[in-house]
C-alpha positions as CSV (number, residue, x, y, z in Angstrom):
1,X,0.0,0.0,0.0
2,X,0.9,3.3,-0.4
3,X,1.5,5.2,3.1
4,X,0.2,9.3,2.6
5,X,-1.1,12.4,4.5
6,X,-4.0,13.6,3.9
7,X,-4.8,17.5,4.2
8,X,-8.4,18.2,5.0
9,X,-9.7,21.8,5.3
10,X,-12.3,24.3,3.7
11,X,-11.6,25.6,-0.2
12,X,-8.9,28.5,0.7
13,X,-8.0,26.9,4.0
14,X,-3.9,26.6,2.2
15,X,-4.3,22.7,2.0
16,X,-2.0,23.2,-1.5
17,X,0.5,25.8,0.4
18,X,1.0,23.8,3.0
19,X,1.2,20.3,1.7
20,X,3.5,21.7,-1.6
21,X,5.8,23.6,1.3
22,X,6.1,20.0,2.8
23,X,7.3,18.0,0.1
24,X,9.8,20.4,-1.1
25,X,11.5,20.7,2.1
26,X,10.7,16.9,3.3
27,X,11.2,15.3,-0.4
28,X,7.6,14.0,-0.6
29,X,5.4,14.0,-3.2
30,X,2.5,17.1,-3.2
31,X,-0.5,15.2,-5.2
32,X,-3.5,18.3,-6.0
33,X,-6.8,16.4,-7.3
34,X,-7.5,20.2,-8.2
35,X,-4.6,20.3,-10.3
36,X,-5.3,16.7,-11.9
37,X,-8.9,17.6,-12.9
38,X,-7.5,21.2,-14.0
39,X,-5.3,19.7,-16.6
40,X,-8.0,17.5,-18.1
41,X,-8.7,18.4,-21.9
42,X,-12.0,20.0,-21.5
43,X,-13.2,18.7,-24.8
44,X,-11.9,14.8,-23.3
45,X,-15.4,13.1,-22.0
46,X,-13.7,13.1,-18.4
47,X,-13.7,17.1,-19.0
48,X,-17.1,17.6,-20.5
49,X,-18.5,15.7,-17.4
50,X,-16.4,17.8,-15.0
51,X,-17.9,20.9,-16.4
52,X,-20.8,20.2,-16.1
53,X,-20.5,19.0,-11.8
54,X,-18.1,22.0,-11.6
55,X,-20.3,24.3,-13.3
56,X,-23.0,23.7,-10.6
57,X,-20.7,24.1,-8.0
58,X,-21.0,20.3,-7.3
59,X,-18.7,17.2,-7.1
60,X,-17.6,15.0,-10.0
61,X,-18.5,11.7,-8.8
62,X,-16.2,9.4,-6.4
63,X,-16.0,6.7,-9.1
64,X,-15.0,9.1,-11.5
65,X,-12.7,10.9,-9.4
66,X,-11.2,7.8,-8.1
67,X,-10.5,6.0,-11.5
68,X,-9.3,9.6,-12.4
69,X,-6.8,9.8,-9.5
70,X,-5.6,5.8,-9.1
71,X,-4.8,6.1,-12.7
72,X,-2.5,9.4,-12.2
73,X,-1.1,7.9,-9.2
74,X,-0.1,4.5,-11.3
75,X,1.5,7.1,-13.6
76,X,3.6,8.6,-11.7
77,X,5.0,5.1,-10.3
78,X,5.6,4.2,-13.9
79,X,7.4,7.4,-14.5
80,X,9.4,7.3,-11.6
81,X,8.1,10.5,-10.5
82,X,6.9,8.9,-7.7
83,X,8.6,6.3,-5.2
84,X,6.3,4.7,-2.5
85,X,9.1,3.1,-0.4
86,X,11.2,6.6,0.0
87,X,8.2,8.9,-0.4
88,X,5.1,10.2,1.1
89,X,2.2,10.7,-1.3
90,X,0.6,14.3,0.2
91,X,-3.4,14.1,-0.7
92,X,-4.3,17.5,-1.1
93,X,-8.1,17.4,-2.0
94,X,-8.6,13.7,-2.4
95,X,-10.3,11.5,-0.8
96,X,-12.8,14.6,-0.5
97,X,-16.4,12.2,0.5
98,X,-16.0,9.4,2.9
99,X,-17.5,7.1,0.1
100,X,-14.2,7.7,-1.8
101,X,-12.4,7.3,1.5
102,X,-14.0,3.9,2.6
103,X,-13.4,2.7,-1.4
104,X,-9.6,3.9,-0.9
105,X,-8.9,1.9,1.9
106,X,-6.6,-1.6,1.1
107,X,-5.2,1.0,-1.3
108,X,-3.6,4.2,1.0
109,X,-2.7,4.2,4.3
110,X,-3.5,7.0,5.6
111,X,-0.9,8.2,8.0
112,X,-2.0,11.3,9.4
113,X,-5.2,13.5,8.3
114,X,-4.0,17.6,9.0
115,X,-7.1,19.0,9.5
116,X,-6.5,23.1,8.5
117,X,-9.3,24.6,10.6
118,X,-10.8,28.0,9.4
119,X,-13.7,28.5,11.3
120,X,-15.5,31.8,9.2
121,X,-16.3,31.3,5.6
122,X,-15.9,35.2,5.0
123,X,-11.8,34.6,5.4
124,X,-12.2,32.3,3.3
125,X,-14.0,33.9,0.5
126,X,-11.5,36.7,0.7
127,X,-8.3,34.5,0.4
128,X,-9.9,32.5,-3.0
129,X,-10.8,35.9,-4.3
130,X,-7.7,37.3,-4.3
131,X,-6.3,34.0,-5.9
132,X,-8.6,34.0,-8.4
133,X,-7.1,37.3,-9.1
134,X,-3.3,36.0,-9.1
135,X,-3.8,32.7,-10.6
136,X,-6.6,33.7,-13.0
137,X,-8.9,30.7,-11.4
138,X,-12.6,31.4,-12.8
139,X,-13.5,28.7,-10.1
140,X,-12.7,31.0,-6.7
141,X,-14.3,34.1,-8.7
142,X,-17.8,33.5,-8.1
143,X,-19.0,34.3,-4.5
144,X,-22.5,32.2,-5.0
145,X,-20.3,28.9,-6.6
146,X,-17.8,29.4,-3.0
147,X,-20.5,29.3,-1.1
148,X,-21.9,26.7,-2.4
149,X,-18.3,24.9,-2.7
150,X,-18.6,25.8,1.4
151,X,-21.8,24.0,1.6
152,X,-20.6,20.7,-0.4
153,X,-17.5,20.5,2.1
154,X,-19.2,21.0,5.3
155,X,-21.5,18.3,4.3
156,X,-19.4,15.9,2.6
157,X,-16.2,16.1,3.0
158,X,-15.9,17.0,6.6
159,X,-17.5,13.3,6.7
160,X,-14.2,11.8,5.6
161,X,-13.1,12.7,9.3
162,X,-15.1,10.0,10.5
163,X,-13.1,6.9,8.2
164,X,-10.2,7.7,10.5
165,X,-9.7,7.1,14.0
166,X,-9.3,10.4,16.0
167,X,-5.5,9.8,17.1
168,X,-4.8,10.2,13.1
169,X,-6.1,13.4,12.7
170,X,-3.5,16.5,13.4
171,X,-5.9,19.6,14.0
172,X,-4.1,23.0,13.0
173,X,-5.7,26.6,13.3
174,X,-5.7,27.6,9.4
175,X,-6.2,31.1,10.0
176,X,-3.1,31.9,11.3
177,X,-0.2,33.1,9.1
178,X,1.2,30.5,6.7
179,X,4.7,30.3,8.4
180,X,2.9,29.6,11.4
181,X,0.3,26.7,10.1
182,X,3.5,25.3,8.6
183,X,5.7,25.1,11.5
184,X,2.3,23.9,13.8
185,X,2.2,20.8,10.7
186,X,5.8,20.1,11.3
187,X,5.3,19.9,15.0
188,X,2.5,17.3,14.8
189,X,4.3,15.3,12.0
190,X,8.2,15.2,13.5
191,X,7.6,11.7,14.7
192,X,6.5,10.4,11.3
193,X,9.2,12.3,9.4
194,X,12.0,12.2,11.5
């Protein structure tokens, strides 16, 4: 199996700060599902169909998703990008429902589960509208789509919490600035990395 860390957190909670700062200076490897379904063609069939979910402000589907991101993963090994005996594989954004989490299981071990806790949504919205300024992402532009991207997570996958048992799970206060969420993460994961 492959052993990984999963980051859990609110969109714009720095789940893809964090987790990238970790594998450059820990030499693990930072794997986005944002970034995975970003690069899809969106004239493929696995594009059209994540359109139209994203479109709605909704989930593509866990089967989809997880054929999706197994598949990438499988790359990566074949490529050599990728070494699960030296490396950690950082989730950032996947599993994101606890029905993909449950179906993962046999093929991750789940190490640890950072939890990046922002409690108010209007933080939030402020961090991904000032990224979807500097990164030009359409997705964090809309305040009605992050709300409703707020909704999804607090419903679904805040529920992948519950696959894991509770002395997994690594609880860091999100709003605080980046160097300090970074150095709380490296606090609570010093046993498993060094």
């Amino acid at each position: 199996m492959i052993r990984a860390l999963l980051f859990v957190g609110p969109p714009g909670s720095g789940k893809g700060t964090q987790a990238k700062k970790l594998a450059f200076l820990a030499d693990q490897y930072h794997l986005s599902s944002g970034d995975i379904f970003r690069a899809i063609p969106k004239d493929s069939p696995e594009g059209k169909l994540q359109s139209e979910y994203l479109s709605k402000g909704l989930l593509v589907p866990d089967e989809v998703t997880l054929q999706i991101c197994l598949t990438y993963i499988d790359g990566l090994e074949k490529t050599f990008k990728f070494d699960r005996n030296k490396q950690l594989l950082l989730l950032d954004g996947f599993p994101r429902t606890k029905n993909q989490a449950e179906l993962l299981k046999g093929k991750l071990d789940i190490q640890k589960v950072i939890l990046l806790d922002v409690p108010q949504d209007e933080v939030l919205i402020t961090r991904l509208e000032k990224r979807a300024l500097i990164e030009g992402r359409a997705d964090d532009a809309k305040r009605e789509l992050l709300q409703k991207r707020f909704d999804v997570y607090k419903k679904q996958t805040a529920e992948v919490l519950s696959s894991y048992p509770k002395e997994k799970i690594l609880p860091i206060h999100g709003d605080q600035t980046p160097l300090k969420v970074f150095h709380d993460i490296l606090t609570g994961l010093l046993p498993l990395l060094g």
